[in-house]
VEXMINU-572945 format. One record per residue (C-alpha): residue in one letter; z, x, y. Coordinates in steps of 0.5 Angstrom, whole numbers, padded with zeros to 4 digits, always signed. Example, Ala and Ser with C-alpha at 12.3 -4.5 7.8 and 13.67 -1.06 7.14 Angstrom:
VEXMINU-572945
A+0016+0025-0009 S+0014+0027-0002 
//
This chain:
VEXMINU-572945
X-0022-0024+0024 X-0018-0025+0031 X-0012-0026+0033 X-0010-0034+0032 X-0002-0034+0034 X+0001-0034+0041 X+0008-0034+0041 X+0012-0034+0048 X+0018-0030+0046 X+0017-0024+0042 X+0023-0022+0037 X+0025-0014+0035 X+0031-0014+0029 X+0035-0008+0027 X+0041-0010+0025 X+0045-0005+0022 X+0053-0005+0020 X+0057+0001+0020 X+0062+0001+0016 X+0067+0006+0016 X+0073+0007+0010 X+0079+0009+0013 X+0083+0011+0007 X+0085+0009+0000 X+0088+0002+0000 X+0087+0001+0008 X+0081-0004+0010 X+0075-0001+0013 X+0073-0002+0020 X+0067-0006+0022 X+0064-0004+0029 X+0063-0010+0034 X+0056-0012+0034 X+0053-0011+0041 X+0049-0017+0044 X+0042-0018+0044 X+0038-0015+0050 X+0033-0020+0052 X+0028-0019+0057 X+0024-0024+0061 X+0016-0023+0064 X+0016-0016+0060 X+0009-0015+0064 X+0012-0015+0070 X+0017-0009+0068 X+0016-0003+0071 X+0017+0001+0065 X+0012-0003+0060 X+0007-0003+0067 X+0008+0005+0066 X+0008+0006+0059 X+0002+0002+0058 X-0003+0006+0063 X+0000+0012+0059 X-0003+0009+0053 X-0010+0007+0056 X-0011+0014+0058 X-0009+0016+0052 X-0013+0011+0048 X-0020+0012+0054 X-0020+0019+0054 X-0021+0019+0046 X-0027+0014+0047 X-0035+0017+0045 X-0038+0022+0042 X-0035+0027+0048 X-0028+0024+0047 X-0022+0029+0047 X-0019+0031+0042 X-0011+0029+0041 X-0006+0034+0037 X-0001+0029+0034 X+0006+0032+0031 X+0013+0030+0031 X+0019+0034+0033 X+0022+0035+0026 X+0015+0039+0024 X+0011+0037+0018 X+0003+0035+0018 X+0000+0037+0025 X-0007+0032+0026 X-0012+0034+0030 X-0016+0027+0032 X-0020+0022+0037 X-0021+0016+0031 X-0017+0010+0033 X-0014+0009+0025 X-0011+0017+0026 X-0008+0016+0033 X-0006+0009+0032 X-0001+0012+0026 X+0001+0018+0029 X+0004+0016+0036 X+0010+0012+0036 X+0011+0007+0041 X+0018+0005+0042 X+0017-0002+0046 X+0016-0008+0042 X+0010-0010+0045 X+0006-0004+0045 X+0008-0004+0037 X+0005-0011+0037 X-0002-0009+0041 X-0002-0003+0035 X-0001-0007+0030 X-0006-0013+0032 X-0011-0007+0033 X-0008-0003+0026 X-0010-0010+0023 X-0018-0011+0025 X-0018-0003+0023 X-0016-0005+0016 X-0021-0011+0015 X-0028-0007+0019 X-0026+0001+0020 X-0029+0001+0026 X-0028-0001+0034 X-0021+0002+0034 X-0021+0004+0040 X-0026-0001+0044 X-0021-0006+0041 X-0016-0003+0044 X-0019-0001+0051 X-0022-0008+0052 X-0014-0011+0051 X-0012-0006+0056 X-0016-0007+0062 X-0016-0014+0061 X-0008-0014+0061 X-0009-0009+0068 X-0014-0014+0071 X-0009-0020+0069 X-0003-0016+0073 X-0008-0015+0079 X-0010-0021+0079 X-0005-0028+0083 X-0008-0033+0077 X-0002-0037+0073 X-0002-0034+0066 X-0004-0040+0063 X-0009-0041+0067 X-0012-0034+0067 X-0011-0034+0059 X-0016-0042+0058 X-0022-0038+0063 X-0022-0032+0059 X-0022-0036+0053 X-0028-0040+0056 X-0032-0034+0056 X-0031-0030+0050 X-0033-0037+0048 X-0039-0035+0052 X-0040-0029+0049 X-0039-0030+0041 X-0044-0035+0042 X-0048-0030+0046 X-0048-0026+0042 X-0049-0030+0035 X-0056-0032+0038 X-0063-0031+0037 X-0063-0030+0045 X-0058-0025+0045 X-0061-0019+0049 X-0057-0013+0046 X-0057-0015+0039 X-0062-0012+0034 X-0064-0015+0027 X-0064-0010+0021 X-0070-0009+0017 X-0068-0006+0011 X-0076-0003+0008 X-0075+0001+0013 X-0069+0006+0014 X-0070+0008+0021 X-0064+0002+0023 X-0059+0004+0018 X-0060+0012+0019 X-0059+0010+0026 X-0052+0007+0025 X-0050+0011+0021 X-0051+0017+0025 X-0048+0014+0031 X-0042+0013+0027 X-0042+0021+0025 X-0043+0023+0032 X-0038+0020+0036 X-0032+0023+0032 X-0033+0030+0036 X-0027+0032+0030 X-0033+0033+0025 X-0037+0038+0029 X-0042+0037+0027 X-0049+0039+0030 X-0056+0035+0030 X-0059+0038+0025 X-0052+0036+0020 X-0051+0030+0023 X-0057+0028+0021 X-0056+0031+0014 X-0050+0028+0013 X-0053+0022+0015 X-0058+0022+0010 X-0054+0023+0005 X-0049+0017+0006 X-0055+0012+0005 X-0057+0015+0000 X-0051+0014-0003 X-0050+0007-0001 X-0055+0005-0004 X-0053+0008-0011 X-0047+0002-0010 X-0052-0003-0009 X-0054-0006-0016 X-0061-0006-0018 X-0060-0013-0022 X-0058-0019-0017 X-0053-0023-0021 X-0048-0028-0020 X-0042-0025-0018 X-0045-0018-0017 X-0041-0013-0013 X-0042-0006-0010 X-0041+0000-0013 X-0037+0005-0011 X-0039+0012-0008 X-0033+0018-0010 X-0032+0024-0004 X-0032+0030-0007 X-0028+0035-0002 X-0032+0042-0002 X-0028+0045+0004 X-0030+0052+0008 X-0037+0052+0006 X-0043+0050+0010 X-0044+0043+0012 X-0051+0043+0010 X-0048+0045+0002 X-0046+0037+0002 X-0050+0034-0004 X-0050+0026-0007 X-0051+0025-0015 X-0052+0019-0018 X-0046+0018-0024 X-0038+0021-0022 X-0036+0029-0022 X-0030+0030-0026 X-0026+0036-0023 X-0025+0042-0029 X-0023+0048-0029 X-0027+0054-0031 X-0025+0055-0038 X-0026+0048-0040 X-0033+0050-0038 X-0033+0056-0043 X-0031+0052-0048 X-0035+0046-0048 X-0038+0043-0055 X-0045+0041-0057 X-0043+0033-0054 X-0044+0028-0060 X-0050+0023-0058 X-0052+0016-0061 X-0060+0015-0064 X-0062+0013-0057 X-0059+0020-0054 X-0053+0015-0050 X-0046+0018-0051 X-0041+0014-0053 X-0034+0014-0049 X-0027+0012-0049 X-0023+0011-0043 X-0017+0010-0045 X-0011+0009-0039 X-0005+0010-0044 X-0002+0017-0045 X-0005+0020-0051 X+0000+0026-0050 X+0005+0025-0057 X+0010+0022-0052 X+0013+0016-0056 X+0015+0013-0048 X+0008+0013-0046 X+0004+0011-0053 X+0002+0004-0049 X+0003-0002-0052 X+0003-0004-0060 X+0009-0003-0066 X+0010+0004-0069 X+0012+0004-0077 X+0018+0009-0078 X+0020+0011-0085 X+0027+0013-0086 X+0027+0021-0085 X+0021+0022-0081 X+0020+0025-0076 X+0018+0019-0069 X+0015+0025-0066 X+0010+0027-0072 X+0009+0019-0074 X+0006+0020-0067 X+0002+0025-0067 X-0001+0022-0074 X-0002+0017-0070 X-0005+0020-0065 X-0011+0024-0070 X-0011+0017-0074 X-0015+0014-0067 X-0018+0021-0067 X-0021+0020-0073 X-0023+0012-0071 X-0027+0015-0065 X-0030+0020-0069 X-0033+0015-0075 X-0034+0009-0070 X-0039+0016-0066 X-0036+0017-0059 X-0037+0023-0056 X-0033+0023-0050 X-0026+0020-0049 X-0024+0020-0042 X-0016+0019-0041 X-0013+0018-0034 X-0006+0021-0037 X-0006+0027-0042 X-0008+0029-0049 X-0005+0032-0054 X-0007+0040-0055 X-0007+0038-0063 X-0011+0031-0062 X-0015+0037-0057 X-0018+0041-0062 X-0019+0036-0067 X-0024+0033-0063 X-0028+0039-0060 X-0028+0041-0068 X-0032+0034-0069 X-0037+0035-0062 X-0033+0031-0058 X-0031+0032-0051 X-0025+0031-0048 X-0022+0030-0041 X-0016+0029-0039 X-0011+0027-0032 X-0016+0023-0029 X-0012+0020-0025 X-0012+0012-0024 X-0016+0012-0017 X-0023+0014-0022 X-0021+0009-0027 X-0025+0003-0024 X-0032+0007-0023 X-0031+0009-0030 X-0030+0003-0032 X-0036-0001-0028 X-0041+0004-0030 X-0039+0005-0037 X-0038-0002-0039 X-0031+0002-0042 X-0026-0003-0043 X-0019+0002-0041 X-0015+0002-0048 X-0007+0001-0048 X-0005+0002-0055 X-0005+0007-0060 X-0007+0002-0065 X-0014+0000-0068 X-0020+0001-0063 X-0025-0005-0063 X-0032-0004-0062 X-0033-0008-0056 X-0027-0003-0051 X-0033+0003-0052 X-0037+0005-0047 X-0044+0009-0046 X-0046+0015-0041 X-0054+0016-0040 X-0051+0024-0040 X-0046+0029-0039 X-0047+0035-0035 X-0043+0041-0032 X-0044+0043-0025 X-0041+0049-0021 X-0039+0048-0012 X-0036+0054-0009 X-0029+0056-0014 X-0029+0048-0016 X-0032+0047-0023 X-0034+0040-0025 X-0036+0035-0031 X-0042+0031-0029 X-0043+0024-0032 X-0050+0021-0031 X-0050+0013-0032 X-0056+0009-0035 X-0054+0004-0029 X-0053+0008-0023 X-0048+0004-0019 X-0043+0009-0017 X-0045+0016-0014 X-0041+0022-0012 X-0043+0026-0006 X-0040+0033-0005 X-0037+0034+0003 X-0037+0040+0005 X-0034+0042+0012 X-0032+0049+0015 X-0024+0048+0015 X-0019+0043+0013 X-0018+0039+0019 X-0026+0038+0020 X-0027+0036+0013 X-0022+0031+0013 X-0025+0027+0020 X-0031+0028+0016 X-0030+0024+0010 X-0026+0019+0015 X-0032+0018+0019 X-0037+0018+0012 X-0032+0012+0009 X-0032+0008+0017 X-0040+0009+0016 X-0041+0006+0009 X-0036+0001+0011 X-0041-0001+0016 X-0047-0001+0012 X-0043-0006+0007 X-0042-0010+0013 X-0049-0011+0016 X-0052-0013+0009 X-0047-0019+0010 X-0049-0019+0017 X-0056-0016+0018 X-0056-0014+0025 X-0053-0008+0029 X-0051-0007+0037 X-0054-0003+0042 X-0049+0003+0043 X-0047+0008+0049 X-0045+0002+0052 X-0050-0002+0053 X-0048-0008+0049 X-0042-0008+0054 X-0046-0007+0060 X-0051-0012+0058 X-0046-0018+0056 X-0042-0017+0062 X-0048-0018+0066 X-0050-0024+0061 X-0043-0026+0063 X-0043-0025+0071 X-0049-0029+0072 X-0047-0036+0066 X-0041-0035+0071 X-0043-0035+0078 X-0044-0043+0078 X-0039-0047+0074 X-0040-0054+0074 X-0035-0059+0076 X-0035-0060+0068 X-0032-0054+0067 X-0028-0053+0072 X-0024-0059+0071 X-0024-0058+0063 X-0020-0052+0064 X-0016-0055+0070 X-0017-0048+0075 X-0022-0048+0082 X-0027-0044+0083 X-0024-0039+0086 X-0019-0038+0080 X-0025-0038+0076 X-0028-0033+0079 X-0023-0028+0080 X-0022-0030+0072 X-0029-0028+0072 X-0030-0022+0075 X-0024-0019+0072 X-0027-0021+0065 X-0033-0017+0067 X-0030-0011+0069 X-0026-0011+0063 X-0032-0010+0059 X-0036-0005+0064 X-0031-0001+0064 X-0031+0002+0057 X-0038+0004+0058 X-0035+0008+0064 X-0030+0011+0058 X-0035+0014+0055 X-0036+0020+0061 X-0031+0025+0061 X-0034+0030+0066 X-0034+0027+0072 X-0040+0023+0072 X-0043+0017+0074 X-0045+0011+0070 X-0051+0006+0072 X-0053-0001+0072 X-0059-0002+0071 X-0061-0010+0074 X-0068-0010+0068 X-0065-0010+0062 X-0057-0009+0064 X-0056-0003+0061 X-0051+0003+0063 X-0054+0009+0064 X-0050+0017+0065 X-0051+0020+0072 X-0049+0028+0072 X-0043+0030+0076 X-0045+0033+0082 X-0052+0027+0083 X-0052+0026+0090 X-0051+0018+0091 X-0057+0016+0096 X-0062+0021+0092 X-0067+0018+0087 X-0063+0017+0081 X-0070+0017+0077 X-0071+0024+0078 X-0064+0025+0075 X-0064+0020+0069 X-0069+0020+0062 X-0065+0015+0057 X-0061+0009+0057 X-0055+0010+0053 X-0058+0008+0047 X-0064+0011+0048 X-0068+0003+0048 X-0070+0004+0056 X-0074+0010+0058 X-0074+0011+0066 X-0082+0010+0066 X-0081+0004+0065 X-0083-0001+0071 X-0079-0005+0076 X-0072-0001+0074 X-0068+0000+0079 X-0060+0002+0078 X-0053+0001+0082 X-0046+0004+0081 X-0043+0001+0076 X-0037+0002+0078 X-0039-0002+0084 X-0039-0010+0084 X-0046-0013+0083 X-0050-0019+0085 X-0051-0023+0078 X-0058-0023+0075 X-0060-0025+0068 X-0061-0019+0064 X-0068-0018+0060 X-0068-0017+0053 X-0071-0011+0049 X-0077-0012+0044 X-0075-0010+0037 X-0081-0005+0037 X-0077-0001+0041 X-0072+0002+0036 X-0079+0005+0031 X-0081+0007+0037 X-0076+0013+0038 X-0072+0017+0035 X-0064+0018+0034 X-0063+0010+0038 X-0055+0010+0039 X-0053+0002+0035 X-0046-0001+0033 X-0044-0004+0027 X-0044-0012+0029 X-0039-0015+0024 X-0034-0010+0027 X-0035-0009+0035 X-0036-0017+0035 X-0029-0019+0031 X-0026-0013+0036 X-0028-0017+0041 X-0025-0022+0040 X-0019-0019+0037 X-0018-0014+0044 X-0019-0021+0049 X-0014-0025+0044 X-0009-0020+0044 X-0009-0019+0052 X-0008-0027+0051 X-0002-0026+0047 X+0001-0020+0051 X+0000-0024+0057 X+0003-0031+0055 X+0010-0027+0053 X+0015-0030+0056 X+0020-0026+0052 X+0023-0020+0049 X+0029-0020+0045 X+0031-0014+0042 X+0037-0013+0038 X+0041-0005+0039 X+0046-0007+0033 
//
């Protein structure tokens, strides 16, 4: 979603009154409140100048699978993170200027709809904002130009001549293997290596794919896939299972019952949300009758062993409580073959309830037929010291994958990386494409760009009331912006190429001499599409200007033909985008900023 408001003044409030009781019967003194800072062309401050580039470098210098590392803490001590994901920077460092607190949030926003593109939103806007302050076009001006080519763009990029954009076949995992993989490897947190990259790779597929119904149905959605957290153990110890892992301890596994089944060998289940502890306050909804003289806490537990009964005459063998159950309700069920589990936690409720067919029970009162639920099988399971219960669903539209990583900092990049992978998969069912990586969508679509903007006609200029030489400067600017965040994907003094075939960027060694024959030094573009064998390639500087030409495209072919191709997430990056230039619009048409002290 992009941005779709421009405002021209930009309002902070922190409003406080202190209020200061003197003594008894003596009024209170009230302090005067100070007049609000207001402050006119906020970009044209030195201060916000300085304090945005600081934020770019720290934004740029994370960007790619070699991106470095940021340790986040506060001064009061607490959580120390160690990070390069946009979601963890983002959250972790506190702005202090109200229009850097406006790009967070704006990129914060994309981050909750797509998980992805972070810090290309980010970057994108930066240089876009750099661009502008370099440039001597008005702001209104600078703002319709830019818009006219992101127009440019979204409309490029939608189309069936887009030139870096592929679409998904899904009989074949090569595409979404190669998505997912490149997801995992630009968090350079996770550390993993090649082969577990690809290990873990393959089982988020094949977890995804557990959360895909296998009836298409009106109203149908996907399941969900449970991270189950294994930390100090090898990476290659991660596993997927069809079904849900419920944690248990050791002792719980040594006393397991012989599991009560129904004609078919299905097991019954009761999935209750109310508290089956015996605790009046947490008996859930319905009327408790109390004779003169009894006891409320013994009119519960009767209570509690009259729906123990119930559950036992109606055949369930299993019952699954989100909050506790009572000891004596415990051991009355185990006697009858009946397993219990208790403190699930709400986060497992749904799942249980989408591939059970349970209905959560809230009331200690009779039970219908219609709320009991069915489970293919029920198992016990060992990983490291954790022990689990294993329930196996005749649907398998939730699935479990056991993450393992070395410690506990790697293990919480890698489910963060795992959860912005499966998100994108998510998204590519609703939009069956993916985006050239390492850059080459950026390099690709400038050069798309340069060349659609090197002759605007007199319609388009007049249109958007600017000359040709405004609209070039605007134009250029646009371009560079987009360039320039394949450059932030080198971080040791390497060079970046153009090459004038296809418009893909290319990674030089450092040390490369400028006039030599870079085919001797290349192998791959970034996303590993265009070999340097291919004829009639040819390559320029890309930090340098370059003549307009129109890029080629890559036959589809091209991605089975190799392996490990670097792709993006479509929905994502192109919403990023839009998000990022739109955002630099907003920023760039801010008249003011008023800030009140009080």
């Amino acid at each position: 979603m992009c941005v779709s408001f421009i405002k021209k003044v930009f309002c902070t409030n922190r409003l406080s009154l202190n209020v200061t009781g003197i003594s008894s019967g003596t009024m209170a003194s009230v302090d005067i409140k100070k007049p609000s800072l207001c402050t006119s062309e906020p970009l044209a401050k030195e201060s916000l100048s300085h304090a945005l580039s600081v934020f770019s470098k720290i934004v740029r210098s994370c960007y790619g699978p070699t991106g470095r590392l940021k340790q986040l803490h506060n001064g009061l001590g607490g959580c120390v993170r160690t990070s390069s994901q946009s979601s963890v920077l983002l959250s972790g460092l506190s702005g202090s200027h109200p229009v850097l607190k406006l790009l967070t949030a704006s990129v914060q926003n994309h981050l909750a709809r797509f998980s992805d593109c972070g810090l290309f939103t980010t970057i994108v806007c930066c240089n876009l904002l750099e661009k502008f302050q370099d440039t001597h076009v008005a702001p209104c001006t600078f703002i319709k130009i830019s818009q006219h080519l992101l127009s440019q763009c979204i409309n490029y990029l939608t189309s069936e001549a887009c030139g870096c954009r592929i679409p998904v076949d899904f009989s074949s995992s090569k595409i979404l293997l190669g998505l997912v993989r490149s997801i995992l490897t630009s968090k350079p947190t996770c550390m993993l290596s090649r082969k577990e990259a690809d290990h873990i790779s393959i089982l988020l597929l094949e977890a995804f794919l557990f959360t895909i119904p296998q009836e298409v149905r009106t109203g149908a959605v996907l399941g969900k896939c449970l991270y189950v957290p294994v930390k100090n153990k090898r990476v290659m110890d991660s596993a997927v299972y069809s079904g849900l892992l419920i944690e248990i301890s050791e002792l719980h596994v040594t006393n397991v019952p012989p599991i009560k089944r129904g004609p078919l060998g299905a097991i019954k289940m009761a999935l209750f949300c109310a508290s089956l502890s015996g605790d009046l306050a947490n008996s859930g909804e319905g009327v408790l009758t109390v004779h003169q003289g009894i006891s409320l806490e013994a009119m519960v537990l009767h209570q509690l062993l009259n729906l123990g009964k119930q559950m036992v005459r109606d055949g369930v063998g299993l019952v699954v409580c989100q909050k506790v159950i009572h000891p004596a309700l415990q051991q009355y069920l185990k006697e009858n073959c009946v397993v219990a589990v208790e403190r699930v936690g709400i986060a497992l409720m749904e799942p249980l309830q989408q591939m059970t067919g349970s209905q959560p029970i809230s009331s200690l009162q009779l039970l219908s037929p219609a709320c009991y639920g069915h489970l293919k099988d029920l198992q016990t399971r060992c990983f490291a010291t954790k022990c689990f219960f294993h329930l196996i669903p005749s649907d398998p539209i939730v699935c479990s994958l056991v993450l393992c990583n070395r410690n506990e900092t790697a293990w919480d990049e890698l489910k963060l990386a795992c959860q912005t992978a499966e998100h994108a998969l998510q998204l590519t069912i609703r939009d069956p494409w993916v985006l050239l990586g390492g850059g080459c969508t950026e390099t690709h679509l400038s050069s798309y760009i340069r060349h659609t903007s090197s002759a605007p006609t007199e319609g388009t200029l007049e249109l958007l009331g600017c000359s040709q030489a405004e609209f070039q400067q605007v134009a250029d600017s646009f371009c560079c912006s987009l360039a320039s965040v394949a450059c932030c994907l080198e971080h040791d003094q390497g060079s970046m190429l153009l090459d004038t075939n296809w418009g893909h960027s290319w990674s030089l060694l450092p040390g490369t001499p400028s006039r030599s024959d870079w085919s001797a030094f290349l192998s791959k573009c970034g996303c590993g599409l265009c070999q340097k064998e291919m004829p009639g390639l040819s390559w320029q500087m890309l930090q340098c200007p370059w003549s307009p030409f129109l890029p080629k495209s890559v036959h589809e072919s091209s991605v089975s033909s190799i392996d490990n191709p670097i792709l993006d997430c479509f929905a994502a990056k192109k919403n990023a985008l839009q998000v990022g230039v739109e955002t630099a619009h907003l920023l760039i048409d801010l008249s003011y900023v008023i800030e009140d002290h009080n």
